[in-house]
MARROKE-360378 format. One record per atom (N, C-alpha, C): residue in one letter; x, y, z. Coordinates in steps of 0.1 Angstrom, whole numbers, padded with zeros to 4 digits, always signed. Atoms other than C-alpha are relative to their C-alpha. Layout:
! MARROKE-360378
AXYZ...
This chain:
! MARROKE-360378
X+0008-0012+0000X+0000+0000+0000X+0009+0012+0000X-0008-0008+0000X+0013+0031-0005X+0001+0012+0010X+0001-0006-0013X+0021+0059+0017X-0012+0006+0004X+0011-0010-0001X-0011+0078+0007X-0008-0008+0006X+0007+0008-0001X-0031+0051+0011X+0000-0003+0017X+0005+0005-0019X-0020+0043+0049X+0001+0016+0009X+0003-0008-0009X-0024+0081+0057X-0011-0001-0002X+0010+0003-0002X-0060+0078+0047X-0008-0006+0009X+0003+0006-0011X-0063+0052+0068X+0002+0003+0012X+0003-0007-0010X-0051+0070+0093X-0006+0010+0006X+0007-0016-0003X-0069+0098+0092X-0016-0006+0005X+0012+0009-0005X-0102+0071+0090X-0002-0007+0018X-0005+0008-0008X-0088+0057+0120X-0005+0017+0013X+0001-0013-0005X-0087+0096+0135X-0014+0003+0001X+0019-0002-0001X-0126+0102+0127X-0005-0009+0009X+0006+0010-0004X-0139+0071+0141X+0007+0001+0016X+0000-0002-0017X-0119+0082+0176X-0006+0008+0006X+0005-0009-0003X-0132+0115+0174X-0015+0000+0000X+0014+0005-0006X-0165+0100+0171X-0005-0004+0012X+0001+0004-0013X-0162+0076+0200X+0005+0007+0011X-0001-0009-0008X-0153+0106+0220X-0009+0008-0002X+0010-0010-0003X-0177+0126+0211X-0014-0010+0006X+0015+0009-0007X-0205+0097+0219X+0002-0004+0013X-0001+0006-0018X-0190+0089+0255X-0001+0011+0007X-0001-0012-0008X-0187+0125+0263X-0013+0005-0002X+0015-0007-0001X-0226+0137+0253X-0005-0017+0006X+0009+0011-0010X-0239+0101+0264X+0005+0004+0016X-0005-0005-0014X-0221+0109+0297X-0006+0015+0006X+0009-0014-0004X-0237+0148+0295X-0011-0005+0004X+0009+0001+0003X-0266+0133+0287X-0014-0012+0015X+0000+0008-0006X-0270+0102+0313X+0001+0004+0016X-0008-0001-0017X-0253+0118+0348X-0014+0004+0008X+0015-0004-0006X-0282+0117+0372X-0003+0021+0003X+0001-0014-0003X-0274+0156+0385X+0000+0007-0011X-0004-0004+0015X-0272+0166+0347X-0014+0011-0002X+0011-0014+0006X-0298+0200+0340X-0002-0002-0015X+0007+0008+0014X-0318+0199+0314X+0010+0010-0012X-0015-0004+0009X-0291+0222+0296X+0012-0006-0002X-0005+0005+0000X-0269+0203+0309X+0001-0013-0013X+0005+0009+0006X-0285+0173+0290X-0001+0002-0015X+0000-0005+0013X-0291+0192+0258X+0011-0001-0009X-0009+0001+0007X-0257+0198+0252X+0004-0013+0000X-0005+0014+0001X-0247+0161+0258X-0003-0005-0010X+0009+0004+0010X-0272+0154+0229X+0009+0005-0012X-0003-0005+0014X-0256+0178+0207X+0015-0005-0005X-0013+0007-0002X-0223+0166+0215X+0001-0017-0006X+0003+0014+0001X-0234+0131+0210X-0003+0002-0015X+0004+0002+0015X-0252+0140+0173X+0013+0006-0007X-0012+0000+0007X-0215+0157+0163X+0004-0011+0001X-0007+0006+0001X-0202+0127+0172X-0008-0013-0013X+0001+0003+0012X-0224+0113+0143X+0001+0005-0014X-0006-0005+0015X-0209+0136+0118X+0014-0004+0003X-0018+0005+0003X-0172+0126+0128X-0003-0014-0005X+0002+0016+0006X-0188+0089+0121X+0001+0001-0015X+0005-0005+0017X-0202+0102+0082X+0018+0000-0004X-0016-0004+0006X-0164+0119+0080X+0006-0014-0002X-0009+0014+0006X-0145+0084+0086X-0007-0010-0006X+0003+0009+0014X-0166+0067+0062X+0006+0001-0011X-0003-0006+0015X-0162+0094+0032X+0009+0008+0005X-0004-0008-0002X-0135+0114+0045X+0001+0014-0013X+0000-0011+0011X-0138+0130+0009X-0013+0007+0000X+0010-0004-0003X-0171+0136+0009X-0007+0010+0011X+0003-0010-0011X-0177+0150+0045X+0009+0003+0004X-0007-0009-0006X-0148+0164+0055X-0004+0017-0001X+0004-0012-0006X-0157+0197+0051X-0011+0009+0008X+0008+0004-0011X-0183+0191+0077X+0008+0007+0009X-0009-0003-0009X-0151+0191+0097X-0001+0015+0009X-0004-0010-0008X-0154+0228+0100X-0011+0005+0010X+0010-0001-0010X-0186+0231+0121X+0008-0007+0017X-0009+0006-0014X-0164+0210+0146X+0011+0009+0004X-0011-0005-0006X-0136+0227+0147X-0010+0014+0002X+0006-0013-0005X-0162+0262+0154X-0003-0006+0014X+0004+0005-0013X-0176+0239+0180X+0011-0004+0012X-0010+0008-0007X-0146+0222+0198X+0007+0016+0001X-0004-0010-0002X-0126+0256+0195X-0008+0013+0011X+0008-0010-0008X-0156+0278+0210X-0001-0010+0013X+0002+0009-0012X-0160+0253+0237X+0014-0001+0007X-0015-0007-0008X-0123+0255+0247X+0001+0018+0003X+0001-0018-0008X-0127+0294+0248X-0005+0004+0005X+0010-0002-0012X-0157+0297+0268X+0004-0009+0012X+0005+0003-0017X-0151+0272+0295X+0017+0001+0004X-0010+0008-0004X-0112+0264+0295X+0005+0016+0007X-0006-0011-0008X-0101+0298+0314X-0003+0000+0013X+0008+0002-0015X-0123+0289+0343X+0005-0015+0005X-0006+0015-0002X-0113+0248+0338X+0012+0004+0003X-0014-0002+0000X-0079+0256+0335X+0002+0005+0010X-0010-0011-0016X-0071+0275+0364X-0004-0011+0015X+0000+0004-0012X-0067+0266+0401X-0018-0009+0002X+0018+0010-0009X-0109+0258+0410X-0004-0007-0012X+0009+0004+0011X-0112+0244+0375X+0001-0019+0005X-0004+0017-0004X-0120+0205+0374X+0006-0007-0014X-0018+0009+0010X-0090+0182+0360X-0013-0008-0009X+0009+0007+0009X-0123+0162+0343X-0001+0007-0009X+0007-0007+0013X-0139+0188+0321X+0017+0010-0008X-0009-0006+0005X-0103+0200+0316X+0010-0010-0011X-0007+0010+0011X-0089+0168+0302X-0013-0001-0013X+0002-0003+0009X-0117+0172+0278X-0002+0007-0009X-0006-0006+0010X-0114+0202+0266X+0014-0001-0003X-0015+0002+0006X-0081+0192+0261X+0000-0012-0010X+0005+0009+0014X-0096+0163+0235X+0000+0010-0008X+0006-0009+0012X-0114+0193+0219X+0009+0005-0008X-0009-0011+0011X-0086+0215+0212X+0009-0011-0002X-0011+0013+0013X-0064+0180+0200X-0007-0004-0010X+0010+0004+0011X-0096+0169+0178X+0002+0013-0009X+0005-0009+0006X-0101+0206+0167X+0019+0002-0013X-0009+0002+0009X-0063+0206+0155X+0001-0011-0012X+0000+0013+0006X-0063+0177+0141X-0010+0001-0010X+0009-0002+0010X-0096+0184+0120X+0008+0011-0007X-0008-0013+0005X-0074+0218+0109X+0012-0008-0013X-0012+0007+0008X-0042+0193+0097X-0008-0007-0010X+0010+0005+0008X-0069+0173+0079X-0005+0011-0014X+0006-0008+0014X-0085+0199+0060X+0013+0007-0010X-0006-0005+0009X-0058+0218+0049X+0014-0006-0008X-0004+0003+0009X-0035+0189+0037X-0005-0009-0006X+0005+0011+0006X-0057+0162+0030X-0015+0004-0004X+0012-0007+0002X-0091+0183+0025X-0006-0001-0014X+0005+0003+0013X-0091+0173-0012X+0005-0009-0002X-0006+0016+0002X-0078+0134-0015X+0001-0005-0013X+0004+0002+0014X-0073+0124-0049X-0006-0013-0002X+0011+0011+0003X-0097+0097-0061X+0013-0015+0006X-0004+0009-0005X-0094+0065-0044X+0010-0002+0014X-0002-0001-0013X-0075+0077-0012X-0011-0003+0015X+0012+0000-0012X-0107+0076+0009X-0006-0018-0005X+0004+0015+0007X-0110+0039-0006X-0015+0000-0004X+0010+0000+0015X-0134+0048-0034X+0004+0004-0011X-0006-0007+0017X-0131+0052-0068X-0011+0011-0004X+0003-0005+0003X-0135+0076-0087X-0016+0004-0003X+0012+0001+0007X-0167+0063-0103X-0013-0005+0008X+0012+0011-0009X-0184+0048-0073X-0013+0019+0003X+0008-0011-0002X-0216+0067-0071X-0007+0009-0012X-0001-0006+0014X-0220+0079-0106X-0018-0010-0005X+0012+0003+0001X-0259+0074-0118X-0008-0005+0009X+0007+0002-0012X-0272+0069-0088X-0009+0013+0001
């Protein structure tokens, strides 16, 4: 296989984490008995991005530029809470995950802007799949 071919994979490999992070972290918002119904909301919404990172490592050609709703989300969600997390009264829990966000939100960034256009068959499809449908 060639090199392209097993960064693709990697990158497949990358969505499908950032998925299962986003589904443990809103099922978890969503689930915790003390959880407000805000609280809970966002767990949901958190949970249904992590069914667009799923879409992404299917087609990464296709939906990656999806990607950039995440990286608004993951980036604004480290700017709003992580000054308050981060510091002395913040909690090491919600701080190790905005510390996923802003590694996922990079990581969607390296994505788009060197592999954001894959040339046919990198995303293991061809060119032609999909054609009269």
């Amino acid at each position: 296989m060639s090199k392209y071919g097993e960064t693709a994979r990697g990158w497949k490999t990358f969505f499908w984490v950032a998925a299962a992070f986003n589904f443990a972290i809103g099922l978890a918002g969503m689930l915790v008995p003390e959880a407000t119904i805000d609280g809970r909301t966002i767990g949901l919404l958190v949970f249904a991005f992590g069914i667009v990172y799923m879409q992404v490592a299917r087609d990464p050609r296709r939906f990656g530029p999806v990607l950039w709703a995440g990286i608004l989300g993951k980036v604004g969600v480290v700017a709003l809470l992580g000054p308050g997390e981060f510091g002395p009264t913040g909690s090491t829990l919600i701080s190790a995950v905005l510390a996923g966000d802003a590694l996922f939100a990079f990581g969607f960034l390296v994505f788009l802007f060197t592999h954001g256009d894959l040339p046919d068959g990198l995303d293991g499809t061809s060119a032609t799949q999909g054609e009269g449908e």
